[in-house]
C-alpha positions in Angstrom: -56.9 -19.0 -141.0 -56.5 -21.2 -138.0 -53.7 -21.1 -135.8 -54.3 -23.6 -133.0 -57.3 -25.9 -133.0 -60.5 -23.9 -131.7 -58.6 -20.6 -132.5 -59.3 -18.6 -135.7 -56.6 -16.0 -136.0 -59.1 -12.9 -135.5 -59.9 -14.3 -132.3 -56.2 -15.0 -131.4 -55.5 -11.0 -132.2 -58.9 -9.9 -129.9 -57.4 -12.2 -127.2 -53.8 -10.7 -127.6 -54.9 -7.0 -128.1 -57.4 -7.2 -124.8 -54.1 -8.8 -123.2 -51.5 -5.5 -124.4 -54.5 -3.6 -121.8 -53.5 -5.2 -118.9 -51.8 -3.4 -116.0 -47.5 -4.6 -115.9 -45.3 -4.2 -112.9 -42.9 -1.5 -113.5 -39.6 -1.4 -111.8 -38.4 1.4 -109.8 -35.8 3.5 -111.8 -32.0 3.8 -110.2 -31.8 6.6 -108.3 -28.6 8.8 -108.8 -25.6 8.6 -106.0 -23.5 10.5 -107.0 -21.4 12.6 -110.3 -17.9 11.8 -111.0 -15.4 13.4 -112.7 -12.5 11.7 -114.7 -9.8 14.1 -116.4 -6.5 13.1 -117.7 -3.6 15.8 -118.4 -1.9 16.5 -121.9 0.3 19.4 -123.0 -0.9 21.6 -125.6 2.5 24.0 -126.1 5.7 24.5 -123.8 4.7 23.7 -120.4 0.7 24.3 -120.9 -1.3 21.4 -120.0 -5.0 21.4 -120.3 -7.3 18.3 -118.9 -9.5 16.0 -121.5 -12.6 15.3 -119.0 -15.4 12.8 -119.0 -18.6 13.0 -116.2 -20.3 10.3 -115.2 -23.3 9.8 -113.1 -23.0 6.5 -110.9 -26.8 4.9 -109.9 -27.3 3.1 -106.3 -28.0 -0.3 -108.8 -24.1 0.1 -109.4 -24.2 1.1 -113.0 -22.3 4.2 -114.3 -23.2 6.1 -117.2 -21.1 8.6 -119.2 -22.9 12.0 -119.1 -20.8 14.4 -121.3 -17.0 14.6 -123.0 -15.0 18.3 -122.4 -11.7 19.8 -121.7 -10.6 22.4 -119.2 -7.6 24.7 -119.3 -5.0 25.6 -117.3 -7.3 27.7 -115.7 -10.0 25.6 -115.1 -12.2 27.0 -117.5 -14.4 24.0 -119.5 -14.6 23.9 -123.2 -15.7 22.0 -125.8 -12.8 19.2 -127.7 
């Protein structure tokens, strides 16, 4: 099989798989600044309210990224939705 002129196709995979083995910059992974918290009210009966909360960590790049989903009770106590 010939791929390119002068290039069989076994020496086209040697050349590629001796290529994969070469060292790649890596980037440097965002560091974490900081966890935030976002919980919005909503009644469950009478004049109960509990809190439906989502965390987030935020990453010095700027990005944000949700971490986990829960709710808290009146008294502050987290449980699962």
């Amino acid at each position: 099989m010939r791929l390119h002129e002068g290039w069989s196709g076994s020496s086209f995979a040697a050349v590629l798989a001796v290529s994969m083995l070469a060292p790649v910059a890596t980037t440097a992974a965002a560091e974490v600044v900081e966890v935030q918290e976002e919980c919005v009210p909503f009644r469950i009966a009478g004049n109960v309210f509990h809190q439906r909360c989502t965390s987030y960590v935020l990453y010095d790049d700027g990005t944000r990224e949700v971490t986990g989903h829960y709710n808290r009770d009146e008294n502050g106590m987290i449980y699962d939705p």
